[in-house]
N, C-alpha and C positions, 0 to 999 in steps of 0.2 A: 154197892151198885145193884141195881134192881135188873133181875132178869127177865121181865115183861112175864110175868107168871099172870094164866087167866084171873087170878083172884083179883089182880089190879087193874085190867081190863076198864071193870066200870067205873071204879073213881077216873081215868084219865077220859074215858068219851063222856062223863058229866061237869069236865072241866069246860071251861070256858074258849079254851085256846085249841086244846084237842077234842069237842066233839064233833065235831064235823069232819073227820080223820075215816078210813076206813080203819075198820078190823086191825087189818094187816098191818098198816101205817103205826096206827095204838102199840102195838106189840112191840114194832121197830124201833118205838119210839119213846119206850117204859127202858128198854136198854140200855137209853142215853141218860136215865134217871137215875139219881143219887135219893135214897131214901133219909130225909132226918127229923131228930127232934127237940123241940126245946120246950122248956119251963115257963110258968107265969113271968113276964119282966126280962125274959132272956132279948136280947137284942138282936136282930139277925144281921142288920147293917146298919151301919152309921151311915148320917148325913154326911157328902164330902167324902166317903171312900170310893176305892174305885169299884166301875159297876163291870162287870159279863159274866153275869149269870140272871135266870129268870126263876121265879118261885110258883110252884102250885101246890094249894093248901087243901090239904085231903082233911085231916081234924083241926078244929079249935078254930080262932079267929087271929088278924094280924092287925096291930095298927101302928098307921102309917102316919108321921109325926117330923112336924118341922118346926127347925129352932128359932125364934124369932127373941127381940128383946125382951118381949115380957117369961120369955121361957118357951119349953115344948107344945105347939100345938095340935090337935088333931088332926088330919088333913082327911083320911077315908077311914075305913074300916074293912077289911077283906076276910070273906066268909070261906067256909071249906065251899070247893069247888070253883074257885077263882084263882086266877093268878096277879101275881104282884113284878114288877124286876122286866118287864119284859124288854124294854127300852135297850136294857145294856146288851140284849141280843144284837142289837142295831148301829149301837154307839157307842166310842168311846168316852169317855168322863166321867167325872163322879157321879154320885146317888145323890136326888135330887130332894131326899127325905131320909129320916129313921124308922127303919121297922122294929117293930118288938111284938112280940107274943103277949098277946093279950089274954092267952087260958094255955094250958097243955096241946101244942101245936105240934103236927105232925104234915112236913112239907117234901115235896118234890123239886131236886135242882136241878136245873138246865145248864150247863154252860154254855157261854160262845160258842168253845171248840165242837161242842157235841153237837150243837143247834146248827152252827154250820156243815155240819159234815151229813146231817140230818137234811137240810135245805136243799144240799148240794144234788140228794139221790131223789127227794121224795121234796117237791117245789109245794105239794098242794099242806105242807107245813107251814110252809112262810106265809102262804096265800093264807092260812086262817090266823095264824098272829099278825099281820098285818091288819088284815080286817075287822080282829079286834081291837085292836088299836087305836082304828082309825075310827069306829062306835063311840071308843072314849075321846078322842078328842072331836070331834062332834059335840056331845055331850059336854063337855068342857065349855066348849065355843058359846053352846049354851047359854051356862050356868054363870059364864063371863058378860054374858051379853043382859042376861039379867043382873050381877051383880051391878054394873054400869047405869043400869034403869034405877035401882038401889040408893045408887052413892048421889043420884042428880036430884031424889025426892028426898033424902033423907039426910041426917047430920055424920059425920063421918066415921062416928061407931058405929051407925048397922053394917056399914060395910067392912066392916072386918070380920063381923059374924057371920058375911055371906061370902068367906075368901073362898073362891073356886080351886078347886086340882084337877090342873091338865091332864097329869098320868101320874099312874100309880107306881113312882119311882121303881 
């Protein structure tokens, strides 16, 4: 468990979910962090497990990958200073994707319990994961509303090459 030591400070206010946090919120909020690490190919969750917990990737990259008949495919890529998982903050059910470590990853875990109890004292939490959120699925709506433009001018394999993700399971 991470004791919000100032060393950690800047990677969580150059995340995406915490930097709009103060100071003080950052620190309260390294607390509820679990530091870990994985391998090239380590898997962090399966498609179909259950989800509450949220991820921010301080080192390496993640990708995010779903199973379809032809096999695993791409779906995003998550760089350090981004989070992944945040959904299962919000909801209960499975992971709507597989993450795996795509180089020597070094992540931050949120759970439910912590996120909520986090929420509970300090609201202007939720208010910036929500609002990240809701960037992505904007962004989504998007990238949907183009792939639709896509599928009507084109023959039915471009559009799988332009398969949109709502959120980054």
């Amino acid at each position: 468990m991470m004791s919000g030591e100032p060393g950690e400070l800047p990677s969580l206010a150059e995340t995406c979910c915490f930097g709009k946090l103060t100071p003080s919120l950052l620190l309260l909020s390294g607390e509820n962090l679990d530091r870990l690490a994985f391998a090239p190919g380590d898997v962090i969750f399966h498609e179909g497990d259950p989800a509450d917990t949220a991820y921010i990737v301080i080192k390496g990259d993640i990708e995010l990958l779903t199973d379809t008949s032809e096999g695993l495919v791409l779906m995003a890529t998550v760089a350090p200073q981004q989070s992944f998982g945040e959904l299962a903050l919000f909801c209960d059910g499975p992971r709507l994707c597989t993450a795996r470590a795509r180089s020597h990853v070094e992540v931050l875990r949120l759970t439910r319990p912590a996120y909520t109890a986090l929420a509970a004292r300090y609201p202007d939490i939720a208010h910036v994961i929500i609002a990240s959120l809701s960037r992505r699925l904007a962004a989504a709506l998007r990238a949907l509303r183009i792939a639709r433009t896509i599928a009507k001018l084109a023959p039915a394999p471009a559009l799988q090459a332009q398969r949109p993700s709502i959120f980054t399971c």
